[in-house]
C-alpha positions, 0 to 999 in steps of 0.5 A: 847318507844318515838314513841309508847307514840306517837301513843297512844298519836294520837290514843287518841285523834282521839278517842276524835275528833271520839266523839266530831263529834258524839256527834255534829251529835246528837246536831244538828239533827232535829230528836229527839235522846233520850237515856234511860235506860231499864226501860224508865228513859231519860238519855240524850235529844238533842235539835231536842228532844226539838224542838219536844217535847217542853221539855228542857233537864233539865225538863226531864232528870231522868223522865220516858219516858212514858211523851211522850206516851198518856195515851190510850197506856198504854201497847205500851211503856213497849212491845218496852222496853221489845223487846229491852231488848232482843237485838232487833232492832225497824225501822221506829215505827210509833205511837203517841206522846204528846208534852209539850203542850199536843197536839198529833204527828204522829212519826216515831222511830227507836230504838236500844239497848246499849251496854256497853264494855262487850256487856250486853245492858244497855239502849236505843237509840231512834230517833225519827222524826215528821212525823204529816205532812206527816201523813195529807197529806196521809190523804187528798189524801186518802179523796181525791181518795176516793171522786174520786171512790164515784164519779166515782161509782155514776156518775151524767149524764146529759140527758138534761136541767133540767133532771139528771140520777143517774145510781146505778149499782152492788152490794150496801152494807152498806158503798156505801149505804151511799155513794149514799145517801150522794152524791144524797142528794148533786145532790138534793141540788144543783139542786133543784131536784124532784126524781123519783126512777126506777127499783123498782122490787116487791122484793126490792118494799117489802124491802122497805116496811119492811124498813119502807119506804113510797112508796106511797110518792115516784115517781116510775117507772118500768124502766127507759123509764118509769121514763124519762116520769115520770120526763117529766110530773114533768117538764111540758114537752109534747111528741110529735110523729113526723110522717115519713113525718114531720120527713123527712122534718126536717131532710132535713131542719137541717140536711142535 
């Protein structure tokens, strides 16, 4: 009888030392963990919870979670209870968050239900982890390749001083319309250029007439040899044809 006492007495308190180590796992995590009841009431708020959120425990424990959801998003919390309810799981749950201070955060939750001894589930576990700096930093490499391929689809070529080619191959739709506009409009800027718009067929000729674009005012041309003349005139330069003799001359004077 001695030793099963001891036993139990030992099994106890592995029990006791099993929770504690729980429960210092949950104090000292950087994420929040919060526990709710199914109807969204905060029933436990650990310090990561805290640090997120900026609420302390005692201003929000028998509060409904729904401090924490902006107002556009009146319908997330009630499904993801509802999910829960049913015995569901939720992973990595990415949405938007308010802090005290009213300031919007990217999160991260992972929800489970809990249980009680019979196995009915009375309530929530969420963990919840800051994910706003991740989410800008995907954001500026998105902005960023996406300046990549605008430039990449609307190269600038140099063909000499003074005398830049913007080539618009495929199919422009709306998006890259605006694309091209935007990205010209910067090349003009910075080079102080005059355009001279080539490849100007009668059917795109009439659709920029029922744009109601003045065409009368821009500087046209049927192709492009005919625009490169066309910005050679606009720059004050002069074709010169080289005859065979003075050709050779040339070439045997700086290049051979």
């Amino acid at each position: 009888m001695g030793e099963d006492k001891e036993k139990l007495t030992d099994v106890h308190m592995r029990e006791e030392e099993r929770l504690y180590f729980l429960a210092s796992i949950v104090e000292s995590s950087d994420d929040a963990i919060i526990g709710k009841t199914l109807d969204g009431i905060i029933l436990s708020w650990n310090p990561g919870a805290q640090r997120i959120y900026g609420y302390s425990a005692d201003e929000v424990i028998g509060k409904p979670i729904s401090i924490l959801v902006p107002p556009d998003r009146p319908d997330e919390l009630p499904q993801l209870l509802e999910r829960i309810s049913q015995g569901q799981r939720i992973d990595h749950f990415e949405t938007v968050r308010m802090r005290k201070d009213g300031k919007r955060i990217d999160v991260s939750l992972t929800i489970s239900p809990i249980k009680d001894t019979t196995g009915k589930i009375i309530g929530a576990s969420t963990i919840a982890r800051d994910i706003t700096e991740r989410k800008r930093i995907e954001k500026e490499l998105r902005q960023q390749q996406e300046r990549t391929i605008r430039e990449l689809s609307t190269p600038v070529l140099q063909v000499r001083e003074q005398m830049l080619i913007l080539p618009i191959i495929g199919v422009i739709d709306s998006l890259r319309a605006r694309q091209l506009t935007e990205h010209l409009l910067r090349v003009i800027r910075s080079s102080r250029a005059k355009v001279v718009v080539t490849g100007v067929s009668p059917e795109i000729a009439h659709t920029l007439v029922a744009l109601g674009v003045d065409i009368s005012k821009m500087n046209t041309a049927g192709d492009l040899q005919g625009g490169i003349e066309a910005a050679d005139k606009l720059l004050g330069y002069r074709t010169t044809k080289i005859e065979p003799a003075t050709e050779a001359v040339i070439k045997k004077k700086y290049i051979e």
